[in-house]
gemmi code that builds the backbone of each chain (N, CA, C; Angstrom):
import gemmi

chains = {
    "A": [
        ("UNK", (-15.770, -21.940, 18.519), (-16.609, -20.842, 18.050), (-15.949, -20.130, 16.869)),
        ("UNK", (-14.446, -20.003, 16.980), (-13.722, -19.263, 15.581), (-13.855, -19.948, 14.519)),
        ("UNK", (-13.653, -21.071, 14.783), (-14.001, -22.731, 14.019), (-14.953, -22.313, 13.103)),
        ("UNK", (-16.370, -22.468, 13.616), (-17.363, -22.429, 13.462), (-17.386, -20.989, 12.602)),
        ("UNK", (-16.995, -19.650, 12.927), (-17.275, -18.348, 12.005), (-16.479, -18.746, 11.181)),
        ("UNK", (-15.133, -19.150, 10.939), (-14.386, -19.374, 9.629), (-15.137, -19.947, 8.646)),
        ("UNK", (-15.770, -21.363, 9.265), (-16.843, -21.641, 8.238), (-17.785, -20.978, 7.372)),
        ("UNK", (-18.181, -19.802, 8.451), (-19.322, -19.478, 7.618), (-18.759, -18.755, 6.826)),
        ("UNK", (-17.433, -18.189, 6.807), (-17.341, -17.017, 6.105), (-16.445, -17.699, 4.982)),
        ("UNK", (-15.866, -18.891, 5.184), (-15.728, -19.461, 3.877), (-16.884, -20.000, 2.898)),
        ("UNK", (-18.151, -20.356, 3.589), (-19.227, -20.771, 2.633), (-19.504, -19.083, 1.437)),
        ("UNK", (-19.551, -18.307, 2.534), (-20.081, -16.534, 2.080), (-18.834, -16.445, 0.960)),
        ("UNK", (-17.582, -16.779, 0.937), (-16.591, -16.174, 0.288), (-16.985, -17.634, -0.878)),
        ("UNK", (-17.007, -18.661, -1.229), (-17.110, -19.760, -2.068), (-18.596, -18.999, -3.186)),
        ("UNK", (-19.402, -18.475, -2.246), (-20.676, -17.633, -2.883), (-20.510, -16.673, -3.558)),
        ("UNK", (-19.597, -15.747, -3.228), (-18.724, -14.923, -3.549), (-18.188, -14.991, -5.264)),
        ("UNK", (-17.179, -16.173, -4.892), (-16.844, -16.526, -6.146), (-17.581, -16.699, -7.286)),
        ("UNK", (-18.637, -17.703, -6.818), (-19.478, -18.239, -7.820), (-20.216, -16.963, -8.668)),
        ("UNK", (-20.715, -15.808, -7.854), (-21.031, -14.790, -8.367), (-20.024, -14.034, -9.120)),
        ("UNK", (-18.778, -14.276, -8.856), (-18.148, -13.578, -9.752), (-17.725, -13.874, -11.211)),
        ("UNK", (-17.522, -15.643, -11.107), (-18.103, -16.575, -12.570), (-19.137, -16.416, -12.846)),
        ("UNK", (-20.153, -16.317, -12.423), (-21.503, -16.224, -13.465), (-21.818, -14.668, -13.756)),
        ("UNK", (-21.558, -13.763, -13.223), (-22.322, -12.619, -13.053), (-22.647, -12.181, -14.665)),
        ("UNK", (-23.651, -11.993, -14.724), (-23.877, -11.471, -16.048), (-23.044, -10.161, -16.744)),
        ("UNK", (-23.317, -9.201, -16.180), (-22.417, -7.926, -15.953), (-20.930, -7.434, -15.038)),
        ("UNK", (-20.274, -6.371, -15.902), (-19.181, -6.624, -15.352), (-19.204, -5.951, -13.826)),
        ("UNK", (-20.262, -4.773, -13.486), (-20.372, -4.790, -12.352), (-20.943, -5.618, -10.937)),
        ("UNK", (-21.405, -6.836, -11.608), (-21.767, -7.907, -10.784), (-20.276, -8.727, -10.194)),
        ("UNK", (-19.684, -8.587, -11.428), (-18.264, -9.460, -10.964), (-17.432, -8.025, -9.947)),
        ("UNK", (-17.313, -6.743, -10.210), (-16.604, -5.956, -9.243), (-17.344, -5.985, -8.333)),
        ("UNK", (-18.804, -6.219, -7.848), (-19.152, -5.727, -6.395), (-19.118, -7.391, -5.599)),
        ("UNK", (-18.710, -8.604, -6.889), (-18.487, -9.938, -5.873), (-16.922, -9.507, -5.434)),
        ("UNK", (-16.267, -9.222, -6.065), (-14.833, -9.270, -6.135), (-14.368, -8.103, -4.523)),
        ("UNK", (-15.229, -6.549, -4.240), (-15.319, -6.380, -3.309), (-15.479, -6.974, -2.067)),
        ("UNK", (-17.013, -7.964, -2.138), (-17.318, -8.635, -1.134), (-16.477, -9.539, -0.696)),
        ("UNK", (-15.846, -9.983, -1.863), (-15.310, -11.178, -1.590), (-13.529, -10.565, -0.525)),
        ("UNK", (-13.317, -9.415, -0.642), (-12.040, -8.554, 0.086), (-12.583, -8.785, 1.357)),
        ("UNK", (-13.898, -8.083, 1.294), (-14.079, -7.821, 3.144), (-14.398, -9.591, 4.022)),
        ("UNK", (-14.804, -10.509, 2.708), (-14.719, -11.566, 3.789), (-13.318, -11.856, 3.797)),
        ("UNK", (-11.932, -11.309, 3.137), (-10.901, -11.844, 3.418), (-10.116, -11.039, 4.547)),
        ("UNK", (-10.547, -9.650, 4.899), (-10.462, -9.147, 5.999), (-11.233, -10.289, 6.934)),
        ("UNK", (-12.628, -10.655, 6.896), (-12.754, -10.932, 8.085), (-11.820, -12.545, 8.758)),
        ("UNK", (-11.753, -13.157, 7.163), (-10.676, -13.973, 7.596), (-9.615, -13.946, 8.062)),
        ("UNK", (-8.953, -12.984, 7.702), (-7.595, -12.428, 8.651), (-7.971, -12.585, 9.803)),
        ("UNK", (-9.168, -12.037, 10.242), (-9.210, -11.221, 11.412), (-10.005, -12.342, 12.232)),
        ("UNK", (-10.416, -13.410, 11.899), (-10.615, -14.486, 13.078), (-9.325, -15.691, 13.074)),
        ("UNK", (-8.594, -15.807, 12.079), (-7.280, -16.637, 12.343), (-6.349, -16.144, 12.782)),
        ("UNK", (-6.448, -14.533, 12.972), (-5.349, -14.473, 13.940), (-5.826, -14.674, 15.531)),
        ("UNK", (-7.149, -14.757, 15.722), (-7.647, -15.045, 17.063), (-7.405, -16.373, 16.596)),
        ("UNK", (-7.853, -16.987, 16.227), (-8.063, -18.715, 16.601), (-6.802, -19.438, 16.545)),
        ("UNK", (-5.391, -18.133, 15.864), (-3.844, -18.510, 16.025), (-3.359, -18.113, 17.663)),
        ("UNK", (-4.204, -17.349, 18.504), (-3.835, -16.437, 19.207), (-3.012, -15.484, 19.014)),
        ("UNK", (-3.214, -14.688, 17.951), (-2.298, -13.745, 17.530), (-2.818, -12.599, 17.111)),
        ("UNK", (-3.755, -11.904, 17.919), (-4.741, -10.708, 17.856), (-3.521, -9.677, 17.015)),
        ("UNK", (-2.152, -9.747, 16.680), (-1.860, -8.729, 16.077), (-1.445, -8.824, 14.715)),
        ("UNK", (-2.900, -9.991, 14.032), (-3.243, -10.104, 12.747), (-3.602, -8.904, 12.249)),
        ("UNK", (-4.935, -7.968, 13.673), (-6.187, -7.230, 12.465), (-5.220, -5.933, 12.143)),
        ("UNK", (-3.725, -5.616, 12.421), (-2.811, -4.279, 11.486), (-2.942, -4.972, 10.073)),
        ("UNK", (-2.498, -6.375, 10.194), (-2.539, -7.006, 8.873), (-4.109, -6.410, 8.164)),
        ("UNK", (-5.576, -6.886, 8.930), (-6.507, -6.926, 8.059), (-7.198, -5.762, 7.841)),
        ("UNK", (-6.789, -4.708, 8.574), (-6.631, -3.295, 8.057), (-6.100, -2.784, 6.979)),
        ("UNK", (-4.905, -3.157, 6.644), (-4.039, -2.957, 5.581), (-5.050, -3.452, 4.643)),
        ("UNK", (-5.524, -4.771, 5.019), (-6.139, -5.555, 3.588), (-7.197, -4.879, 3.518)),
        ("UNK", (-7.999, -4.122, 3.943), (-9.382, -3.596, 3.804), (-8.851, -2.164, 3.463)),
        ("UNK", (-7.980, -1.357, 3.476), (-7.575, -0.175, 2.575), (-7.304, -0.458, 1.624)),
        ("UNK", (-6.156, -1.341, 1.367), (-5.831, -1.758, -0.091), (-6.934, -2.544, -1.273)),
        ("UNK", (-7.754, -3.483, -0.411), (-9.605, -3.732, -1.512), (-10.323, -2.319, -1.894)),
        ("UNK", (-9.958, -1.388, -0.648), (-10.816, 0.038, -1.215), (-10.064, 0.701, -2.703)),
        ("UNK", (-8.703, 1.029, -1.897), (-8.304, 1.646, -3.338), (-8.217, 0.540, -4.498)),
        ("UNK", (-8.490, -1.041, -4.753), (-7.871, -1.115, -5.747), (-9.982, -1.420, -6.497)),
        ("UNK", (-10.420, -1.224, -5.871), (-12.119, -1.413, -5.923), (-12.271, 0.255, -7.054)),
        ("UNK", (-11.874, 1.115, -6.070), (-11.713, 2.610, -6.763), (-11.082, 2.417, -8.358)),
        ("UNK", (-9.866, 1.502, -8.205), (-8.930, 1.762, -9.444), (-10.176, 0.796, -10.423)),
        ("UNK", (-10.564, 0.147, -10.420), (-10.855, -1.181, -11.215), (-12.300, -0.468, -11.632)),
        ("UNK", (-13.169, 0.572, -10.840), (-13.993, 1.122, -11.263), (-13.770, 2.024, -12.288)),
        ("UNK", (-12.716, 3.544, -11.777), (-12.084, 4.044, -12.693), (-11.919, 3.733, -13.843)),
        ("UNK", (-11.337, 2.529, -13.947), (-10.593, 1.796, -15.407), (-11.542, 1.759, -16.597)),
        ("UNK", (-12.980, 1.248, -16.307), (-13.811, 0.436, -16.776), (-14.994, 1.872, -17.023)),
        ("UNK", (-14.839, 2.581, -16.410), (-15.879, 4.367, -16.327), (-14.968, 5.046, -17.037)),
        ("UNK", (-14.042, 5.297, -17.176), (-12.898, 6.248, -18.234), (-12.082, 5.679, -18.899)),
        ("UNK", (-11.296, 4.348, -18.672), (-10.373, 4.053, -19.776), (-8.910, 4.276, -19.675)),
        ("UNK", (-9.392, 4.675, -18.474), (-7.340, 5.551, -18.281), (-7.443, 5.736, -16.346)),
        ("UNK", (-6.243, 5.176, -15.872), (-5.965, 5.459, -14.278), (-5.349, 6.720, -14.588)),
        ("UNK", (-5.376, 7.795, -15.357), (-4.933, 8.976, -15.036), (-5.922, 10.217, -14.812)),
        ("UNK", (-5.375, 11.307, -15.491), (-6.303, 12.283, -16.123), (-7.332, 12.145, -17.178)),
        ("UNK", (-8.712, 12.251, -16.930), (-9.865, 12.320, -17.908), (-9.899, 13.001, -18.743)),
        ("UNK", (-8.970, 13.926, -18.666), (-8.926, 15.289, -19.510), (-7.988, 14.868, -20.950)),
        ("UNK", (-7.277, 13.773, -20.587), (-6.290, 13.309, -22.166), (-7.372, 12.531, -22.776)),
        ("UNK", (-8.325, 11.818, -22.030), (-9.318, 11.100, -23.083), (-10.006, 12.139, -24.006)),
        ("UNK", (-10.422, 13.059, -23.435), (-11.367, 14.393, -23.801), (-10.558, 15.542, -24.731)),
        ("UNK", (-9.472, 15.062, -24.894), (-8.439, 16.055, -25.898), (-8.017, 15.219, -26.999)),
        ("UNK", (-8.533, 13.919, -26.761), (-8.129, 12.760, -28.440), (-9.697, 13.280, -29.170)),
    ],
    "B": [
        ("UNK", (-13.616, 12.381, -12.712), (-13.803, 12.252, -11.186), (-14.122, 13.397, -10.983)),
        ("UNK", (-14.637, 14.306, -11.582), (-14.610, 15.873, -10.906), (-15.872, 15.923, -10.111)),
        ("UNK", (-16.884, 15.381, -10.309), (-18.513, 15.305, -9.836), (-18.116, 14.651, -8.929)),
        ("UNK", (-17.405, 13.329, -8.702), (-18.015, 12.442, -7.133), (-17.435, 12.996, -6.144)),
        ("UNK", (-18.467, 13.624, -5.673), (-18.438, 14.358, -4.380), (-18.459, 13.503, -2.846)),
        ("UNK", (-19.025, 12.120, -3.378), (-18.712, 11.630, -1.943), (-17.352, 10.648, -1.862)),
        ("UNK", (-16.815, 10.523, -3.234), (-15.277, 9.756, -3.232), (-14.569, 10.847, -2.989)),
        ("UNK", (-14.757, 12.096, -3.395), (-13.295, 13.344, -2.792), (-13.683, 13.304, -1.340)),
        ("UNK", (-14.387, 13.698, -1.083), (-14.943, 13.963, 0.378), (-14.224, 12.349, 1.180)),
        ("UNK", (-14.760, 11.009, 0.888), (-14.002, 10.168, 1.507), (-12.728, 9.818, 1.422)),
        ("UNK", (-12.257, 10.470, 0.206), (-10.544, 10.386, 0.182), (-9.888, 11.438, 1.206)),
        ("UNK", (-10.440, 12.421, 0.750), (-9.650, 13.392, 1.994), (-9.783, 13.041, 3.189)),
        ("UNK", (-10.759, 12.187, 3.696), (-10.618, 11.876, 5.210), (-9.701, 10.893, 4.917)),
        ("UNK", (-9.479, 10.094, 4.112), (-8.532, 8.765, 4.375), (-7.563, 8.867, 4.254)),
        ("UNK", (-7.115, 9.987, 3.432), (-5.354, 9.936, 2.972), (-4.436, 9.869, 4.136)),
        ("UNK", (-4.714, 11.540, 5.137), (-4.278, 11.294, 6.492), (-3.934, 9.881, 7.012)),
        ("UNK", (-4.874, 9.490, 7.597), (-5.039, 8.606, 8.573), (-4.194, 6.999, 7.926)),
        ("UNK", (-4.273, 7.565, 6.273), (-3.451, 5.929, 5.332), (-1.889, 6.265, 5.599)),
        ("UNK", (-1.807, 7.604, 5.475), (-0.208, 8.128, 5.729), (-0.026, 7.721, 7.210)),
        ("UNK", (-1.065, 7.984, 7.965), (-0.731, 7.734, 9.565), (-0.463, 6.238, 10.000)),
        ("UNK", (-1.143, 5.624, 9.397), (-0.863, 3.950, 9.242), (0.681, 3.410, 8.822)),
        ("UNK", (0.694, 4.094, 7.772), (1.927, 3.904, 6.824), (2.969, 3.935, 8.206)),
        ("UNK", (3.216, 5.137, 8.536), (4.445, 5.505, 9.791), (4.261, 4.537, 11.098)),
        ("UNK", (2.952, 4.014, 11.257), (2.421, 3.239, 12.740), (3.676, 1.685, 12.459)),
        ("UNK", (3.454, 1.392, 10.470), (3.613, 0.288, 10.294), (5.273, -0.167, 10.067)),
        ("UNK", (5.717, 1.215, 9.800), (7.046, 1.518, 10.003), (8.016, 1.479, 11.209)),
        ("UNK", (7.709, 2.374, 11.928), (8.395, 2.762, 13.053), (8.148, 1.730, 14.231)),
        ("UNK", (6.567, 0.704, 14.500), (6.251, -0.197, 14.839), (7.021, -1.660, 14.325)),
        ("UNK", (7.467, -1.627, 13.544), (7.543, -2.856, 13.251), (8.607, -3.834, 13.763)),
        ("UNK", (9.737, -3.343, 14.462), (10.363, -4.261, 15.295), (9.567, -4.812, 16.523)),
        ("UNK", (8.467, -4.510, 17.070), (7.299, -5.013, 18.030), (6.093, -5.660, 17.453)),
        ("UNK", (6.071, -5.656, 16.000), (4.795, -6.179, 15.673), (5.054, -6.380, 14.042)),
        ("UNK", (3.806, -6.903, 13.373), (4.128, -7.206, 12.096), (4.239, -5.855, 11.216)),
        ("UNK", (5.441, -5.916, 10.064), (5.270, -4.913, 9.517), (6.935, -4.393, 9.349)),
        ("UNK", (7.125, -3.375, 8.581), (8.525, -3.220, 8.079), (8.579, -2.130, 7.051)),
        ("UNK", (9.619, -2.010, 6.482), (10.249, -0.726, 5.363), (9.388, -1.367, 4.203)),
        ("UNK", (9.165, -2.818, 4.008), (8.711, -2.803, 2.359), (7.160, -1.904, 2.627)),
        ("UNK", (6.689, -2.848, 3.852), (5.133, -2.999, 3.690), (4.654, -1.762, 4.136)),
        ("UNK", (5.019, -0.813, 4.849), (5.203, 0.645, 5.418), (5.025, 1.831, 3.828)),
        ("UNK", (6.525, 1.763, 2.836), (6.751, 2.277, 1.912), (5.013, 1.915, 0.818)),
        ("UNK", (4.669, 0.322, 0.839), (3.423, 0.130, -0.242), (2.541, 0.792, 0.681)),
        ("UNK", (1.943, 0.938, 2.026), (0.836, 1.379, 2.437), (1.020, 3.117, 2.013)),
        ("UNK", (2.079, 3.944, 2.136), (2.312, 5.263, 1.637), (2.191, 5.303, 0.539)),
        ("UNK", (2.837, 4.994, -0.246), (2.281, 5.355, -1.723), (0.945, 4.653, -1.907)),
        ("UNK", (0.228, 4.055, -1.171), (-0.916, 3.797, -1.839), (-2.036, 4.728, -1.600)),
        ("UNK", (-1.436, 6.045, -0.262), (-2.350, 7.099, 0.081), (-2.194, 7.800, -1.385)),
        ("UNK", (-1.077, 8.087, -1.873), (-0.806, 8.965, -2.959), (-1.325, 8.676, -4.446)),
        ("UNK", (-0.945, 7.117, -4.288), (-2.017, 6.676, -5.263), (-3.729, 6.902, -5.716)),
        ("UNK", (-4.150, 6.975, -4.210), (-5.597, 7.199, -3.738), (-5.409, 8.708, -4.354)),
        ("UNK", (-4.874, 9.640, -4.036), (-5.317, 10.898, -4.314), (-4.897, 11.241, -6.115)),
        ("UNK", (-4.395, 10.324, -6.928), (-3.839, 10.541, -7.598), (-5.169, 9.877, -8.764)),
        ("UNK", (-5.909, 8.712, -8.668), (-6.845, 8.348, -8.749), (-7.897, 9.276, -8.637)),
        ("UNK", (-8.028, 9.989, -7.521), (-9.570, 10.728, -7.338), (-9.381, 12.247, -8.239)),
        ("UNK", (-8.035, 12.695, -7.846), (-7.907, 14.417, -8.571), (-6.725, 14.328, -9.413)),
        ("UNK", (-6.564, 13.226, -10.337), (-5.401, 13.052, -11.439), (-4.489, 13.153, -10.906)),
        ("UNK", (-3.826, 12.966, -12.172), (-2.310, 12.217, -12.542), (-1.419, 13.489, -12.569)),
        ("UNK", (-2.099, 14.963, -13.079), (-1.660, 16.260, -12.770), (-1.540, 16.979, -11.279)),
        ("UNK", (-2.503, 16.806, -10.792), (-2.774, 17.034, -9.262), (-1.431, 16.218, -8.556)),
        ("UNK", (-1.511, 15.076, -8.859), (-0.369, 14.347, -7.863), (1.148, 14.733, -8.353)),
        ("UNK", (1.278, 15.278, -9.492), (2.909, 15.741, -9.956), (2.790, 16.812, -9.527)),
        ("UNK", (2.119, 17.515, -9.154), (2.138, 18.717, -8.572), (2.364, 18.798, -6.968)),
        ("UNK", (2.120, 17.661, -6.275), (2.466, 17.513, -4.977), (3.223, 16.781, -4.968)),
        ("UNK", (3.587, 15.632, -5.361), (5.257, 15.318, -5.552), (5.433, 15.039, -7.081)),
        ("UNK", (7.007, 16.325, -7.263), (7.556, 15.670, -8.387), (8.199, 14.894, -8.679)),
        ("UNK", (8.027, 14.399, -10.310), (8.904, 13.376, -10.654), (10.150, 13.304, -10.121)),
        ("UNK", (10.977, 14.261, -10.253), (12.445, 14.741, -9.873), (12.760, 13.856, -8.494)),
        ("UNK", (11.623, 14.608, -7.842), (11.839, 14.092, -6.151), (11.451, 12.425, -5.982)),
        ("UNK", (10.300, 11.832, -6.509), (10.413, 10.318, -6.972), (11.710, 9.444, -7.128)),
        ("UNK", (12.446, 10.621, -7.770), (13.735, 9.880, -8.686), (14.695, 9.972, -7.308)),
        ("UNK", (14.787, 10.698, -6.779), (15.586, 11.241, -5.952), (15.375, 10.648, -4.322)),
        ("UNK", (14.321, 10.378, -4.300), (13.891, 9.091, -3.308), (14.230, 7.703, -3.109)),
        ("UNK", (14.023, 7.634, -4.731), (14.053, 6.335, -5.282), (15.997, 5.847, -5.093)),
        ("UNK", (16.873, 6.905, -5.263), (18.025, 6.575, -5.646), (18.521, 6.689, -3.622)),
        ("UNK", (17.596, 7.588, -2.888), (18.544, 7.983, -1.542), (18.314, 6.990, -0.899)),
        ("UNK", (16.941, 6.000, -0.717), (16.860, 4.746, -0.081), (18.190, 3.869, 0.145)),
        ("UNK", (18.273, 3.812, -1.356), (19.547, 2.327, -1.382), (20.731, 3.122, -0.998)),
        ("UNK", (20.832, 4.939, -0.757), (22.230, 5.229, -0.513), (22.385, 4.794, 1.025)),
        ("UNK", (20.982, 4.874, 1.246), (20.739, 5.239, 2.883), (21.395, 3.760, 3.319)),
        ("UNK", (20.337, 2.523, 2.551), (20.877, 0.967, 3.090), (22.519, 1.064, 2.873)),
        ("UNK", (23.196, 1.275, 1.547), (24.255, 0.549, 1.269), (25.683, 1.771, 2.490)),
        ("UNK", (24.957, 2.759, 2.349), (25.706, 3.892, 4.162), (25.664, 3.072, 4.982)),
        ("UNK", (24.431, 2.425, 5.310), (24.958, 1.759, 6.950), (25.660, 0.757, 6.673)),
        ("UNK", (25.558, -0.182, 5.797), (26.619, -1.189, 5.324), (27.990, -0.577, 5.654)),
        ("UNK", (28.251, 0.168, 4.711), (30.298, 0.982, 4.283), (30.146, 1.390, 5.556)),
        ("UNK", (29.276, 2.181, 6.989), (29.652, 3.131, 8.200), (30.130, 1.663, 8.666)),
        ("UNK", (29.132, 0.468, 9.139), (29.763, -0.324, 9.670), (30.996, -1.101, 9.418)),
        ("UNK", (31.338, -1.011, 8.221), (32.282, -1.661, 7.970), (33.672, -0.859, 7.725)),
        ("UNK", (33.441, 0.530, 7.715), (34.679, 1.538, 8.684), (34.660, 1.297, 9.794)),
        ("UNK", (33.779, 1.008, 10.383), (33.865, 1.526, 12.259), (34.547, -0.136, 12.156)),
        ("UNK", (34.959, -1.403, 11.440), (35.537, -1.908, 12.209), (35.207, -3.637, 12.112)),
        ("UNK", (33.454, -3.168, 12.042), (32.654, -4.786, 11.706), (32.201, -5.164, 10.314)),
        ("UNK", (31.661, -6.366, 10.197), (31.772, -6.813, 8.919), (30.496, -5.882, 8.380)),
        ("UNK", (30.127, -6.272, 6.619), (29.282, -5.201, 6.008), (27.750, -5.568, 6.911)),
        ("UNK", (27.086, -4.501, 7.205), (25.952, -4.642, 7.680), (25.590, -5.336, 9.280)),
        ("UNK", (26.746, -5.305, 9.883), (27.119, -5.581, 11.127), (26.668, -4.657, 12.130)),
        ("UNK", (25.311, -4.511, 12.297), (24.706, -3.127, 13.004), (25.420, -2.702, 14.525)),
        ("UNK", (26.012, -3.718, 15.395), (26.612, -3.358, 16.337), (27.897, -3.055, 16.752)),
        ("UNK", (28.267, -2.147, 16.028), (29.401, -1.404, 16.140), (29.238, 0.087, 15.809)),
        ("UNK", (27.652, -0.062, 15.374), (27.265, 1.338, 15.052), (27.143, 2.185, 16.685)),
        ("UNK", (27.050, 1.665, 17.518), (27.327, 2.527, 18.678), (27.918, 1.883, 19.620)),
        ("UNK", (28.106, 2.794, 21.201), (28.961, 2.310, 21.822), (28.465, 0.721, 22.351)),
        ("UNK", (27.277, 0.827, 22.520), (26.497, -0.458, 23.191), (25.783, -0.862, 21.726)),
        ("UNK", (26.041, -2.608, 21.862), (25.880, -3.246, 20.667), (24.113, -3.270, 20.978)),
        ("UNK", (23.451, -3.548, 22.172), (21.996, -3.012, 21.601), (21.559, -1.617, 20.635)),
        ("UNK", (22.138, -1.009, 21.467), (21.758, 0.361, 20.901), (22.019, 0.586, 19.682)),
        ("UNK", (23.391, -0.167, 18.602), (23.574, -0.381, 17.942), (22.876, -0.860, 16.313)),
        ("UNK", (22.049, -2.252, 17.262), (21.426, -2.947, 17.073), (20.048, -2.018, 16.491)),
        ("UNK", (19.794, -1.631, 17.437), (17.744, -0.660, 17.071), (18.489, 0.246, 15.969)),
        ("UNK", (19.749, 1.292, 16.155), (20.309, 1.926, 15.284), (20.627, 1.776, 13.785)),
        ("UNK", (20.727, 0.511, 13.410), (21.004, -0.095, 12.571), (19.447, -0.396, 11.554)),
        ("UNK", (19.149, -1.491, 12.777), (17.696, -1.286, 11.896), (16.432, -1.067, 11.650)),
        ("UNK", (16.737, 0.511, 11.956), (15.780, 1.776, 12.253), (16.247, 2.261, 10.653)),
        ("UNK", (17.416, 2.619, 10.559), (17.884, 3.187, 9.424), (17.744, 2.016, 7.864)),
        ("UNK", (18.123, 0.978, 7.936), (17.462, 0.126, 7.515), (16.196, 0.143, 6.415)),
        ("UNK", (15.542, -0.164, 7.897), (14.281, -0.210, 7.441), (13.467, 1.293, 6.623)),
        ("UNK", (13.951, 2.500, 7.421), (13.963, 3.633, 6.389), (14.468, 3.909, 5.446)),
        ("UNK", (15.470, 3.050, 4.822), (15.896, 3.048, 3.451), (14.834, 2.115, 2.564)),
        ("UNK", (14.594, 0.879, 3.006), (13.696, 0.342, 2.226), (12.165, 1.233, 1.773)),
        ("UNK", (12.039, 1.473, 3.261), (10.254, 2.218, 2.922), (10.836, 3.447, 2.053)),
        ("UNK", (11.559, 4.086, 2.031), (11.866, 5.286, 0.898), (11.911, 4.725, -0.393)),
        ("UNK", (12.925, 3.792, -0.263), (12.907, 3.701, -1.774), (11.703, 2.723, -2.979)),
        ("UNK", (10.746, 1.510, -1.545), (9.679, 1.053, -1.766), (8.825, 2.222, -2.196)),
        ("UNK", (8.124, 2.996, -1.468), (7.463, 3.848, -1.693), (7.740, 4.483, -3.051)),
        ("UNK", (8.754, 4.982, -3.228), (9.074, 5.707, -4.760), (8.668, 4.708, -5.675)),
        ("UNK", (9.346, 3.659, -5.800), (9.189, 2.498, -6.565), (7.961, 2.304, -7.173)),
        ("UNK", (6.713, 1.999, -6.024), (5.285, 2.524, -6.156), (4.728, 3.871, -7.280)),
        ("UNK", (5.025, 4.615, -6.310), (4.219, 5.623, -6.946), (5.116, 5.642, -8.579)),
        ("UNK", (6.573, 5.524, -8.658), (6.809, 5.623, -10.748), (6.107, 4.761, -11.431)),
        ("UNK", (5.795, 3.376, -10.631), (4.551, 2.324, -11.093), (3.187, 3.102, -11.790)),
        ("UNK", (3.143, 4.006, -10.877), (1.869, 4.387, -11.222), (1.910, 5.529, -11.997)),
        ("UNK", (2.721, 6.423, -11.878), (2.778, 7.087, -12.653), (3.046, 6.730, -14.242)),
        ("UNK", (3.514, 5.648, -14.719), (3.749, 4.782, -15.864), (2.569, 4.291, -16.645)),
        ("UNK", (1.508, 3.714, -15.228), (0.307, 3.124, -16.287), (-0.320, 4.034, -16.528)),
        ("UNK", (0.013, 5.144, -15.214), (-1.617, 6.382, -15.400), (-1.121, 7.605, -16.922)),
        ("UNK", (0.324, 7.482, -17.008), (0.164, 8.425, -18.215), (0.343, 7.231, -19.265)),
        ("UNK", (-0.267, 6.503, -19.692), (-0.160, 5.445, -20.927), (-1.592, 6.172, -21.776)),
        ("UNK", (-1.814, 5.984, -22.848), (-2.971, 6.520, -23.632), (-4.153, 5.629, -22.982)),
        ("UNK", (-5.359, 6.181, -23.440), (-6.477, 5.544, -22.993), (-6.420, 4.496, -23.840)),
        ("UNK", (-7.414, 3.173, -23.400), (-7.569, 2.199, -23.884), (-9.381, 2.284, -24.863)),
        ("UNK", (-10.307, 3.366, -24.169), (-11.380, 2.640, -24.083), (-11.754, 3.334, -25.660)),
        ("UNK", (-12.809, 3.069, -26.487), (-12.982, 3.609, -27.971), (-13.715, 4.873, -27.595)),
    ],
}
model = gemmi.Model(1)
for chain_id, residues in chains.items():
    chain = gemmi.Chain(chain_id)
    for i, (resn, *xyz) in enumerate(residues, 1):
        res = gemmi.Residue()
        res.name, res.seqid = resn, gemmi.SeqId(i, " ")
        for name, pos in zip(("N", "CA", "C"), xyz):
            atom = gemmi.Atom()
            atom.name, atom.element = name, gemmi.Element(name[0])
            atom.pos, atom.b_iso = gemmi.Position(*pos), 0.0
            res.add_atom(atom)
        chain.add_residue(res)
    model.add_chain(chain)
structure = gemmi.Structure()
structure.add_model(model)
structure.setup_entities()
């Protein structure tokens, strides 16, 4: 049965990709590039069952905070121009 | 960032609970996966988060550079101390059981402290990272 969900969620994550090569826009490629995090949480999180090692999902926790903030940063970047203060863009 | 009201609002619930992780992944980690590096990146990445949502000013204002620096340098005093203590008390460098009377106890003693030198000085490491790209000039026209 883990077998079987890994699959699917590697077909979903291969889909993933492909959307992130073609996407027309650059927010098509950040919201594949998201999706494509949480299916790698969910991959964590059925190979450590199908390893028997349920104390993967600290691991796929970690990985699903760290896709948030770096989802935040990569938006930031591309909406202002700067991971800092908005206020030095607005004083050039 | 001053308008998104539902990214401040979801950062402030998360920072907590990312700092609370951070220490779970620390102090846990001789029982489970996890350690001083990976402990130190999950902390600074709360700080990062807040540093991102309410600037690069906001976050020097809750930790300064000074103290960064000063983090950054007490980690490795902290590792290369238990090294020189053990190797006064007797055993070779980094020989954690001689750090007490019973070589278990020794043992957790050793690398408890350890591992809190790494996550200190990981963590600093982090956040001057960021503080580096976030004050660089803007890129965008």
């Amino acid at each position: 049965m883990f077998t079987a969900a890994l699959f699917a969620v590697a077909v979903a994550m291969i889909l993933c990709l492909l959307r992130m090569l073609l996407g027309p826009t650059v927010y098509d490629r950040i919201l594949a590039l998201n999706s494509f995090g949480t299916k790698t949480v969910l991959t964590i999180a059925i190979a450590g069952f199908l390893m028997g090692r349920p104390d993967f999902l600290d691991i796929a926790l970690v990985y699903a905070l760290i896709n948030f903030i770096g989802t935040i940063a990569i938006l930031k970047f591309f909406e202002y121009g700067t991971l800092g203060d908005e206020s030095l863009e607005e004083s050039e | 960032m001053r308008y998104h009201l539902v990214l401040r609002t979801v950062a402030k619930i998360l920072i907590p609970l990312i700092m609370l992780f951070a220490f779970y992944v620390q102090f846990h980690g001789d029982y489970g996966p996890g350690g001083g590096f990976q402990a130190g990146v999950i902390f600074s990445a709360s700080l990062i988060l807040y540093g991102l949502i309410f600037g690069l000013a906001a976050l020097k204002q809750v930790i300064r550079p000074w103290v960064v620096r000063v983090m950054l340098a007490s980690g490795v005093l902290i590792y290369g101390g238990v090294g020189v203590a053990s190797l006064l008390l007797g055993g070779n460098f980094l020989d954690y059981g001689v750090l007490a009377h019973d070589p278990v106890h020794g043992q957790h003693l050793g690398i408890l402290l350890i591992e809190l030198g790494v996550g200190i000085t990981v963590a600093a490491a982090m956040i001057t990272i960021y503080f580096f790209f976030a004050g660089r000039k803007t890129t965008k026209q």
